[in-house]
Legacy VTK file of the C-alpha trace (Angstrom):
# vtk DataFile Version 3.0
C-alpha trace
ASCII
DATASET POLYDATA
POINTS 219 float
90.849 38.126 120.877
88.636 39.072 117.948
90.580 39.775 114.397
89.854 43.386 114.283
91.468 44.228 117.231
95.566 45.007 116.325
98.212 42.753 117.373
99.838 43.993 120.737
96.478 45.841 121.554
94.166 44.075 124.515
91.827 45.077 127.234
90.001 48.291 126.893
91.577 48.987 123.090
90.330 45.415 122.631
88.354 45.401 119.597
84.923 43.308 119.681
82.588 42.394 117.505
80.091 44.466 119.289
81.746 47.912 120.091
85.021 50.176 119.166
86.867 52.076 120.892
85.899 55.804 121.457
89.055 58.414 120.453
88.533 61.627 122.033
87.935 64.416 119.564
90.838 66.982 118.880
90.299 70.230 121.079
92.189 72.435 118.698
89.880 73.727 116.585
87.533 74.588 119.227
89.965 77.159 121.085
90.425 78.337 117.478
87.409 79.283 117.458
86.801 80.412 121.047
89.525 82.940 120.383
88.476 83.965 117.045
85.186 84.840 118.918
87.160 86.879 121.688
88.947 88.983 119.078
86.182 90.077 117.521
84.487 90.696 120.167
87.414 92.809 122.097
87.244 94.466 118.372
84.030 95.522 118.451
84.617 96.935 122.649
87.392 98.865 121.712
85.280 100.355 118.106
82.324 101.438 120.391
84.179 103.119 123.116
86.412 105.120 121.108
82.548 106.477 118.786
81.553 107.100 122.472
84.706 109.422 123.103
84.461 111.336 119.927
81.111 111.911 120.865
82.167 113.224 124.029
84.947 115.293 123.129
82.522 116.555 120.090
79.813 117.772 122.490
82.297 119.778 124.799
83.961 121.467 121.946
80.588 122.403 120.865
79.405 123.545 124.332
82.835 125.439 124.964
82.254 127.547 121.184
78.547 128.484 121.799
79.803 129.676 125.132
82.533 131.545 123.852
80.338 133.533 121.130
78.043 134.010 123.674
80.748 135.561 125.496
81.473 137.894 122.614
78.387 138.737 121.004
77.364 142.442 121.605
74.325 142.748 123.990
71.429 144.130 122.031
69.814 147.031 124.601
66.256 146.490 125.783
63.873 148.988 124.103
63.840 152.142 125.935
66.846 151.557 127.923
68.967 154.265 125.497
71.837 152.451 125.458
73.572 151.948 122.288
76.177 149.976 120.830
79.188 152.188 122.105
80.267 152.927 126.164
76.735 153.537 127.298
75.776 149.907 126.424
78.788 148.684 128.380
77.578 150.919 131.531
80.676 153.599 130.638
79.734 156.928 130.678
79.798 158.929 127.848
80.937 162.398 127.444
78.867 165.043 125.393
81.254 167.268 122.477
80.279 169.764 120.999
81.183 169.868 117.124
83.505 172.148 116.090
80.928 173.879 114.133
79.213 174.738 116.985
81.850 176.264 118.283
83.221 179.937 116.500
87.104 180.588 117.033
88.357 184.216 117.218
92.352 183.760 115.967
94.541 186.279 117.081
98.227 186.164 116.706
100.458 188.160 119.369
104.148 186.869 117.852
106.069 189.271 115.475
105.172 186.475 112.533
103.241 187.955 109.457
100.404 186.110 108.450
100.207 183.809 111.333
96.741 184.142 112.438
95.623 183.593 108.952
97.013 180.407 108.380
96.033 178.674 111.923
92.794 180.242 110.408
92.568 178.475 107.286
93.463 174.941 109.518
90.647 175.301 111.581
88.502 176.094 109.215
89.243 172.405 107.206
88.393 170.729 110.867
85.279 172.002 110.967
85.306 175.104 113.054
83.412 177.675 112.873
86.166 181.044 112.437
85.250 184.702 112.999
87.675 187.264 113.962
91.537 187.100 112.621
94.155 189.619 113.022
96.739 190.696 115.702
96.201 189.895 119.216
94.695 193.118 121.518
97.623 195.415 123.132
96.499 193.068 126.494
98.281 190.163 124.917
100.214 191.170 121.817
104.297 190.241 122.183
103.087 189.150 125.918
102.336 185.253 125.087
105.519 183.225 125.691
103.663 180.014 125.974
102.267 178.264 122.387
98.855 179.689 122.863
96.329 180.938 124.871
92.266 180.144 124.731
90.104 183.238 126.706
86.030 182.697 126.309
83.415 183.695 128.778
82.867 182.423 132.503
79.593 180.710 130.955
81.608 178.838 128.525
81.142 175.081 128.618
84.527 173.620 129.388
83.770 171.008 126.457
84.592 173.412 124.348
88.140 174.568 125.360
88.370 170.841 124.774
87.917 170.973 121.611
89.339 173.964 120.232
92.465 172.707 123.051
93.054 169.458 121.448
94.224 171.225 118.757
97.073 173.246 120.394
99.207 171.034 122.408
100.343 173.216 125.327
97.456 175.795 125.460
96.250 177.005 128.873
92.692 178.599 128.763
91.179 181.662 130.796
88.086 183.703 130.742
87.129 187.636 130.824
83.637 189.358 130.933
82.379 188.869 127.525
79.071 186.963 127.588
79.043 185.411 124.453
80.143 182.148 123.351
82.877 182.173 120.747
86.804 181.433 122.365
89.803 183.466 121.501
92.802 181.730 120.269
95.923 183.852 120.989
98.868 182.379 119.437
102.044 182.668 121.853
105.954 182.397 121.101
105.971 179.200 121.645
103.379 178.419 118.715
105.126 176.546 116.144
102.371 174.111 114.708
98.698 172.920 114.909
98.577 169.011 116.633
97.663 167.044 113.568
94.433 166.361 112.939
94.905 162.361 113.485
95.798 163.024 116.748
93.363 165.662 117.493
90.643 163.139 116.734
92.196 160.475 118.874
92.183 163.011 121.883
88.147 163.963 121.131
87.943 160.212 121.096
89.707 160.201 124.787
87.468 163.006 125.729
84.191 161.511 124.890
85.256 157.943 125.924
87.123 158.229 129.036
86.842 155.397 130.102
86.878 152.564 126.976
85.472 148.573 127.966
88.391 146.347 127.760
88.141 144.427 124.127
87.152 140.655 124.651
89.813 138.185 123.585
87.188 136.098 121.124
LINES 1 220
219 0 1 2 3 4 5 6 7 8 9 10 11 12 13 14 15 16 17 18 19 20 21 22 23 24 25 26 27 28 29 30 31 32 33 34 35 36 37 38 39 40 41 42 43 44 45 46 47 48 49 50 51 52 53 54 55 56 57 58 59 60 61 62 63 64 65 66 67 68 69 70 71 72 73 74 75 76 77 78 79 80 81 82 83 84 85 86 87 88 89 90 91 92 93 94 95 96 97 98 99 100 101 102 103 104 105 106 107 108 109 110 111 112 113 114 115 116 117 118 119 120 121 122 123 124 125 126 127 128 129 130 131 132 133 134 135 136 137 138 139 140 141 142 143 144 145 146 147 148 149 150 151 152 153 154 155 156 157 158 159 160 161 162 163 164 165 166 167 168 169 170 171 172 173 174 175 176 177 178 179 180 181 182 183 184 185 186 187 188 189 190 191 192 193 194 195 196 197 198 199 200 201 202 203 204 205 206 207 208 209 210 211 212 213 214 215 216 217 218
């Protein structure tokens, strides 16, 4: 037994003069490392994926908003199509008014009220209308009008325009006679107590020329 081996130690821990024994190096610090490695690398997995979903979720929103504009932009007409911006561009058809100054009102009032006809005058005149004759109704109607009003033009009339000049009488009927000219009689009845506002008188012209609005897009 040499002197450098221990006392108690022999065979293959015996020390010679010629070799030593070989100790098996700690494992330790290489899983220490090994998993080090692993964590990072699971790091940098999980960091990628999730730039990869924003991306994702980034592009749809965008796709889903140019869609939706799309959606809700106004169609620009092709040149010499005629349609504008309003029901004609959304294949609605359009009604044609006349303007109330196109149109002349004859007022006539056939109730025992003073200064009637005058005043519903004066009214329709401020909207616009054209006014020409104003007094008492003719013997064929005066005190014989129990309804709010009556509106008598000629055969040839357009029936726009008892539209019009209606809109403004809630409860009016309308019937013709032989004249051939253009202007409408407005007989006031019994009934007659007031003019429809003008608000609503424009949001029944509106009716009448739009019949038939496009549904508004939910943007």
């Amino acid at each position: 037994m040499s002197m450098l081996t221990p006392p108690g130690m022999g065979g293959k821990y015996r020390v010679t003069g010629a070799a030593y024994p070989r100790m098996a190096r700690p494992r330790r610090r290489r899983r220490i490392v090994l998993a080090l490695l692993g964590s990072l690398l699971g790091l940098a997995l999980l960091g990628y994926g999730a730039v990869q979903l924003i991306g994702v979720f980034r592009d749809g929103d965008g796709k889903r908003n140019a869609s939706a504009a799309k959606d809700c932009a106004t169609p620009t007409p092709k040149p010499g199509s005629g349609a504008g911006p309003g029901p004609a561009a959304s294949g609605k058809p359009a009604v044609a008014l006349p303007q109330p100054g196109q149109i002349t009102v004859n007022v006539y009032n056939a109730t025992p009220r003073a200064g009637l006809a005058k005043a519903v005058g004066d009214e329709l005149k401020k909207r616009g209308f054209t006014i020409g004759q104003v007094g008492n109704a003719p013997a064929d109607f005066d005190k014989k009008v129990p309804a709010a009003g009556i509106l008598v033009g000629s055969p040839k009339t357009d029936q726009t325009a008892f539209s019009v000049v209606g809109v403004n009488l809630a409860g009016a009927t309308h019937q013709t006679d032989a004249r051939e000219t253009a202007d409408i009689d407005l007989i006031l009845g019994d009934a007659f107590k007031e003019l429809t506002t003008k608000e609503e008188a424009d949001k029944a012209l509106a009716l009448l020329a739009n019949p038939n609005p496009a549904p508004a897009k939910k943007c």
